[in-house]
C-alpha positions as CSV (number, residue, x, y, z in Angstrom):
1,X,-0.6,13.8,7.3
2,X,-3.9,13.4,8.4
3,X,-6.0,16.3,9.1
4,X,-6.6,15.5,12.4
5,X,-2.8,15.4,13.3
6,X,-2.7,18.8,11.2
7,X,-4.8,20.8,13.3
8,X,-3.4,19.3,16.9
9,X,-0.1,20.5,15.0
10,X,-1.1,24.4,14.3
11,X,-3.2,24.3,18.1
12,X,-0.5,23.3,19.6
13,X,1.6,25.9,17.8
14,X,-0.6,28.7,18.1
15,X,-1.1,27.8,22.2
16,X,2.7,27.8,22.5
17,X,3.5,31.2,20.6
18,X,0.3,33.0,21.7
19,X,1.5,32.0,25.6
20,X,-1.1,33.6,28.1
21,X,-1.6,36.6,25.6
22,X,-4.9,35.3,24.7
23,X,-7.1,32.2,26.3
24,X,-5.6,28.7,25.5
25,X,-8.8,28.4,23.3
26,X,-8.6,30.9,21.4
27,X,-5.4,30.4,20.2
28,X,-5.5,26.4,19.7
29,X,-8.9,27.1,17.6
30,X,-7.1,29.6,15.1
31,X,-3.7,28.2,15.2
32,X,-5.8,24.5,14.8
33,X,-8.4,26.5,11.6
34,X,-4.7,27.8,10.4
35,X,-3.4,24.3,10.4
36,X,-5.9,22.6,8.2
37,X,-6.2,25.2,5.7
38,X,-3.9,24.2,3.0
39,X,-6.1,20.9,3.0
40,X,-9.3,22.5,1.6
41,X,-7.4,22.5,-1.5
42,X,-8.9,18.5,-1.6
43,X,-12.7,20.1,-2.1
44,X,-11.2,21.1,-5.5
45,X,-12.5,18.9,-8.5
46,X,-9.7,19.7,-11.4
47,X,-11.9,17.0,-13.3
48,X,-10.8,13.4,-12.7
49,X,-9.0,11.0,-9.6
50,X,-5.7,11.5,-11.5
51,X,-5.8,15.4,-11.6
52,X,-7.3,15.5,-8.2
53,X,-4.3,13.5,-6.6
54,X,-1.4,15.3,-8.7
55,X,-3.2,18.4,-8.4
56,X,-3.2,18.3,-4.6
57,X,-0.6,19.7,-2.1
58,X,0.4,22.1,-4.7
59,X,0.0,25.6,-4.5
60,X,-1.9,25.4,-1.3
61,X,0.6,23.9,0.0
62,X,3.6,26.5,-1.1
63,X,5.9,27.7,1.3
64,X,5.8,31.1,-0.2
65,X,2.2,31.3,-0.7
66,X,1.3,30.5,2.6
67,X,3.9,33.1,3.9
68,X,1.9,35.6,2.2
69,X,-1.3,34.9,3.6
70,X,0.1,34.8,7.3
71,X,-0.6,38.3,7.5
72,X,-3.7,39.0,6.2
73,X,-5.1,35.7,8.3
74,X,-3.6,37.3,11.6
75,X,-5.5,40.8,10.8
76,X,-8.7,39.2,10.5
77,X,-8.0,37.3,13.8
78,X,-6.6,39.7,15.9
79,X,-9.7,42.7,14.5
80,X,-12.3,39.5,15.2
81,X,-11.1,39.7,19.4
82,X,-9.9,43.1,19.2
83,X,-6.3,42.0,19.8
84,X,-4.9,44.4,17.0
85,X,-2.1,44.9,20.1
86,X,-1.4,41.6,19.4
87,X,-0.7,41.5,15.9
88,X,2.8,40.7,15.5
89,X,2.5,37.9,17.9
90,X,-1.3,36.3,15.8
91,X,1.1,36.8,12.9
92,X,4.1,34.4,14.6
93,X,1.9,32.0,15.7
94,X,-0.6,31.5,12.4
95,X,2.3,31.8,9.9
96,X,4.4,28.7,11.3
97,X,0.8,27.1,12.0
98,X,0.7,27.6,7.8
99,X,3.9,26.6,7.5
100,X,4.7,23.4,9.6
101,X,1.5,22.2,7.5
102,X,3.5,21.4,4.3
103,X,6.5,21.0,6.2
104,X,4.5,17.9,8.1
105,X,3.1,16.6,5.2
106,X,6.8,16.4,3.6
107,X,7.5,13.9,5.9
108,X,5.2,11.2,4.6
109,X,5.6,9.7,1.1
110,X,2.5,11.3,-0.9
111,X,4.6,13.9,-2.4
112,X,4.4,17.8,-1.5
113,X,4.7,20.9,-3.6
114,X,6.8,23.1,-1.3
115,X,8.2,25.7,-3.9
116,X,5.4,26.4,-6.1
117,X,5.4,28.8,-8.2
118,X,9.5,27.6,-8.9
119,X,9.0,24.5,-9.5
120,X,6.5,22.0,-8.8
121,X,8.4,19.1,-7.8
122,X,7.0,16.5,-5.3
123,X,8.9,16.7,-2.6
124,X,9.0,13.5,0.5
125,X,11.2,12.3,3.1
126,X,8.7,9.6,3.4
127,X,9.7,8.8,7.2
128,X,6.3,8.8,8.8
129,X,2.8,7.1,7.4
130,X,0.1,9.4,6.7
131,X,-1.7,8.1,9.6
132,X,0.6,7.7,12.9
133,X,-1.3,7.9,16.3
134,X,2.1,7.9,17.8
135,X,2.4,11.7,16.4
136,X,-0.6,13.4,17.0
137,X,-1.5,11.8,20.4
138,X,1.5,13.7,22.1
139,X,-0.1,17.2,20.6
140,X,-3.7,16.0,21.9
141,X,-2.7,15.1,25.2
142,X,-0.8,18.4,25.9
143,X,-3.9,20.4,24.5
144,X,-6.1,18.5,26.6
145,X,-4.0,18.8,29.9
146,X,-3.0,22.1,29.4
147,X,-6.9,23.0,28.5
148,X,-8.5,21.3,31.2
149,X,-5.8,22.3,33.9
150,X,-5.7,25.4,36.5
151,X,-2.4,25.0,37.7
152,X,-0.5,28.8,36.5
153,X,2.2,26.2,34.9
154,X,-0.3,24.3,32.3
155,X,1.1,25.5,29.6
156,X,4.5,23.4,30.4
157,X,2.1,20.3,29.1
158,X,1.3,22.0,25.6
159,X,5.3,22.7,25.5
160,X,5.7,19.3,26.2
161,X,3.0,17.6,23.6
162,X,4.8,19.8,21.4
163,X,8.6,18.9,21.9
164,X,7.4,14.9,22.0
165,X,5.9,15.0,18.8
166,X,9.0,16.9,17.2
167,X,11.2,14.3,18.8
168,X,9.5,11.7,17.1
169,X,9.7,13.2,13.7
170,X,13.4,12.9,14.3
171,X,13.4,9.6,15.5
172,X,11.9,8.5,12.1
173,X,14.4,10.0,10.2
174,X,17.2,8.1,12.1
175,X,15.0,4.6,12.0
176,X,14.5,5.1,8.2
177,X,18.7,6.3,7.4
178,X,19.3,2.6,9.8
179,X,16.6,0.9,7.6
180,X,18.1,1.9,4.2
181,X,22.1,1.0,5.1
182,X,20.7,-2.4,5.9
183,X,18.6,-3.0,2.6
184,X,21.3,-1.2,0.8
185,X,23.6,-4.0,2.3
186,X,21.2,-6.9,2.0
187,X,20.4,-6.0,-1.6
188,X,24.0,-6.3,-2.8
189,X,24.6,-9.1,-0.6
190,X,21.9,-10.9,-2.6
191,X,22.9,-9.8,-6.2
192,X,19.8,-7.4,-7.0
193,X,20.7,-4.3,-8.9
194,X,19.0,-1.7,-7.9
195,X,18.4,2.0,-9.6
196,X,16.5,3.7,-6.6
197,X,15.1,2.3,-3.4
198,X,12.8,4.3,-1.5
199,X,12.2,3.0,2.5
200,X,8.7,3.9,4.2
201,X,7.3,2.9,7.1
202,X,4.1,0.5,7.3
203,X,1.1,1.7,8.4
204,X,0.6,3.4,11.9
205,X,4.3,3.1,12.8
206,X,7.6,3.5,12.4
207,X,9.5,-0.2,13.7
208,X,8.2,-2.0,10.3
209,X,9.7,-0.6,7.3
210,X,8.8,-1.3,3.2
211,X,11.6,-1.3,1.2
212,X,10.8,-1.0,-2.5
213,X,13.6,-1.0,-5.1
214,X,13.1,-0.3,-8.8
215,X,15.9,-2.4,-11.2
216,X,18.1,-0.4,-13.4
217,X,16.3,-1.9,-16.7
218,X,12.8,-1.0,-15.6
219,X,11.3,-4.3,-16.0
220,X,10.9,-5.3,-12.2
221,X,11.1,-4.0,-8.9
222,X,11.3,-6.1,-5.4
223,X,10.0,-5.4,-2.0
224,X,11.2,-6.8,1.1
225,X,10.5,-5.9,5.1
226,X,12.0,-4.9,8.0
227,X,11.4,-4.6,11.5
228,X,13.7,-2.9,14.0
229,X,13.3,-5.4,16.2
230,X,14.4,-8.3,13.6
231,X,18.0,-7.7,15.1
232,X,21.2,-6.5,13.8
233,X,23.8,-8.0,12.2
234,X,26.0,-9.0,15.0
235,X,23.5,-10.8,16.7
236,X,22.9,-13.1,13.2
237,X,20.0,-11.1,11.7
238,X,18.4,-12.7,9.5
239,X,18.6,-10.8,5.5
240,X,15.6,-9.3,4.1
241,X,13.4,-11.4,1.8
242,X,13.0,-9.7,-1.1
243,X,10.1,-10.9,-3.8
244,X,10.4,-9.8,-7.3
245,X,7.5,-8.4,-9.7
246,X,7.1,-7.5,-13.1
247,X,6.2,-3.4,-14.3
248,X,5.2,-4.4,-18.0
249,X,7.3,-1.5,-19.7
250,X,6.0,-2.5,-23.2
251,X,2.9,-1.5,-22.0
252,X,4.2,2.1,-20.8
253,X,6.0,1.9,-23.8
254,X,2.9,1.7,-26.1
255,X,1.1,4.7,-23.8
256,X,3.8,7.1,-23.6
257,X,1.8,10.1,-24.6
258,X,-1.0,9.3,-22.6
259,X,-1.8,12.3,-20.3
260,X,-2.4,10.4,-17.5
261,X,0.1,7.8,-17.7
262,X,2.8,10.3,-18.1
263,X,1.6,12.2,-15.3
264,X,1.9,9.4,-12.9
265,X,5.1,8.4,-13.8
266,X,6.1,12.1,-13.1
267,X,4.0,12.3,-9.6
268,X,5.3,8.6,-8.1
269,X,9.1,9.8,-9.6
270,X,9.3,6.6,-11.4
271,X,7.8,4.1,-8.5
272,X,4.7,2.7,-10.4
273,X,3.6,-0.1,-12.6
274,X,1.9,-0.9,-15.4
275,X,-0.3,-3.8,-16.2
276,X,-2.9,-4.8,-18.6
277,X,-6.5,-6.2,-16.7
278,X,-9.6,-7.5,-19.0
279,X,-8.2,-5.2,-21.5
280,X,-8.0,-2.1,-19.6
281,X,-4.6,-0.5,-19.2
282,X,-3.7,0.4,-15.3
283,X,-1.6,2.3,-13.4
284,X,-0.2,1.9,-10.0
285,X,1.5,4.8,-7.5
286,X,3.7,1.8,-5.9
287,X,4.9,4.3,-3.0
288,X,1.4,4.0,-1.0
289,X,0.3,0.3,-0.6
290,X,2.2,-2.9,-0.7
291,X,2.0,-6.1,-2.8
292,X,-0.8,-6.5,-4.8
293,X,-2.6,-3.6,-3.2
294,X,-2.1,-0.3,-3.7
295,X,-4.3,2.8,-2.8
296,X,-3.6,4.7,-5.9
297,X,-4.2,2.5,-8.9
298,X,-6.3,4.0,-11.9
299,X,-7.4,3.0,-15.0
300,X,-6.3,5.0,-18.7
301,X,-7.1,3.4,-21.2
302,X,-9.0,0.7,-23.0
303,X,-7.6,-1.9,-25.9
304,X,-9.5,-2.1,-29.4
305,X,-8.1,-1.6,-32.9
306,X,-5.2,0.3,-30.6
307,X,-5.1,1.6,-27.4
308,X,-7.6,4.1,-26.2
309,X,-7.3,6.7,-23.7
310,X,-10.6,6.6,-21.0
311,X,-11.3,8.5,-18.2
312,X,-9.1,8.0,-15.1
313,X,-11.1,5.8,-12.4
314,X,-9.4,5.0,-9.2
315,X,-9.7,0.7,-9.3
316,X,-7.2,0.9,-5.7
317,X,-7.8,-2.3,-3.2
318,X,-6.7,-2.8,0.3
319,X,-7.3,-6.5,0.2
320,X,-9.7,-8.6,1.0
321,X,-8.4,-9.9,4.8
322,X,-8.1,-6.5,6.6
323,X,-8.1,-8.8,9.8
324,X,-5.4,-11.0,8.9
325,X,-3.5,-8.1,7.1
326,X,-3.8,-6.2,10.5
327,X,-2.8,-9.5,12.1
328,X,0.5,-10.0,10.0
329,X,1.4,-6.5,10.4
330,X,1.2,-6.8,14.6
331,X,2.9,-9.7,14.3
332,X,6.0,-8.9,11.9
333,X,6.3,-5.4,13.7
334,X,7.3,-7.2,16.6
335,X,10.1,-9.2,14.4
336,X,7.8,-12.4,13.8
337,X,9.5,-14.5,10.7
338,X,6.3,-14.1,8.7
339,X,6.0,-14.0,4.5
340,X,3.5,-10.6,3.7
341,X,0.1,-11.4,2.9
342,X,-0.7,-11.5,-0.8
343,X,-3.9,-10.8,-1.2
């Protein structure tokens, strides 16, 4: 998730363990510092865009690891404001500020690398956009009110930012499992084969959902959309329109060994594409964008006598229209019978 929605997170956790054992401040500031930590893994340069985005949410972001630095984060705290009577409780409160971190970030689609050092598999429920105002504004208010507040019951409204913003997590999960039986559905029903699917939500919500479905023989994938509010099936919904598009897998095929090709194909867990662009091989994460533009899309190598590995540069677009993109997207949330914008 976004940082900001990260350190509302760990405040609001460390005001809700710490109680009225130390001032609300205090404990939203460190639980908020604890919250954001695993994130200054991004200042890292491991050397090139492709490294930088594989690399990240990796150790940092370790389950393990950040249990083990709980600890030594709550004794500096609690010595700083001579709390040491308080140490067990700084400990509660900045270890599952650490923790919920990765835990948060698991639910979007980037990929997180909870069990470092076993394995450093990508892990995503992909139920929540990086970026959902819906989340963190439930935190923020209840930090606000319960900061700004003299009423011996404010902390009630931390509790409550808390609880919302948990609730809403969960409500993703059950909008996404309804999304996917009806795409699972409407992809039979319309004769498309599909190896894996993967269903996200579009950006800053969760009522518009991508679905993007990879075909058995690698060669294309489709994507389609749907709203929650396009109906349900005994009402006549209409079926999701899927469009098809080409992954060129002669040209993965002929870059196989290529570092940074391979590593791709590992990171996205087999949702990218490849195509050839002024004779400049390219890459695309197809988890994080939609049709033609994706946020992730990098350049590896370049075509002479063969092909030629280059240095990784990150050639992502959002489009040209962000106005009408925003416009379509406003529109089709709300179920509006509308084709996505192609360019």
């Amino acid at each position: 998730m976004d940082s900001l929605s990260q350190y509302v997170l760990g405040a609001g956790i460390g005001v809700a363990v710490m109680g009225r054992r130390t001032p609300v401040w205090k404990a939203a500031l460190w639980g908020g510092i604890a919250g954001t930590i695993p994130d200054l893994d991004a200042l890292i340069d491991h050397g090139d865009p492709i490294r930088n985005m594989t690399f990240h949410r990796a150790e940092s972001h370790s389950l393990l690891y950040l249990t083990i630095l709980a600890p030594a984060l709550a004794v500096g705290v609690a010595k700083l404001h001579g709390e040491m009577q308080q140490f067990r409780r700084w400990w509660l409160a900045l270890w599952l500020a650490l923790f919920t971190h990765p835990l948060l970030d698991n639910m979007t689609i980037y990929g997180t690398q909870l069990l470092q050092p076993f394995t450093d598999h990508p892990y995503f429920i992909g139920s929540v956009f990086i970026i959902d105002p819906l989340y963190a504004l439930p935190l923020l208010f209840g930090l606000i009110a319960t900061g700004i507040s003299r009423r011996p019951d404010r902390l009630r409204w931390n509790r409550l930012g808390v609880i919302v913003s948990t609730v809403y997590l969960g409500w993703s999960m059950l909008a996404q499992q309804f999304v996917q039986q009806i795409a699972s559905r409407d992809l039979a029903a319309q004769g498309i084969a599909t190896a894996q699917m993967i269903v996200t939500p579009t950006p800053f919500n969760t009522v518009l959902w991508r679905v993007l479905s990879m075909s058995p023989e690698g060669r294309s994938y489709h994507e389609g959309f749907y709203s929650i509010f396009d109906g349900s099936l005994r009402d006549g919904r209409r079926a999701i329109r899927f469009d098809r598009f080409e992954r060129d897998t002669d040209l993965h095929a002929a870059l196989a060994t290529n570092w940074s090709v391979a590593r791709m194909a590992w990171f996205s867990q087999g949702y990218y594409r490849m195509r050839e662009r002024d004779g400049v091989a390219r890459i695309a994460d197809l988890r994080m964008g939609q049709e033609p533009n994706y946020t992730f899309e990098f350049t590896v190598a370049q075509r002479g006598s063969a092909w030629q590995a280059i240095a990784p540069q990150n050639v992502g677009e959002r489009g040209d229209n962000l106005r009408g993109a925003l416009t379509w997207l406003w529109r089709r949330m709300w179920g509006a019978d509308l084709p996505p914008p192609r360019s």
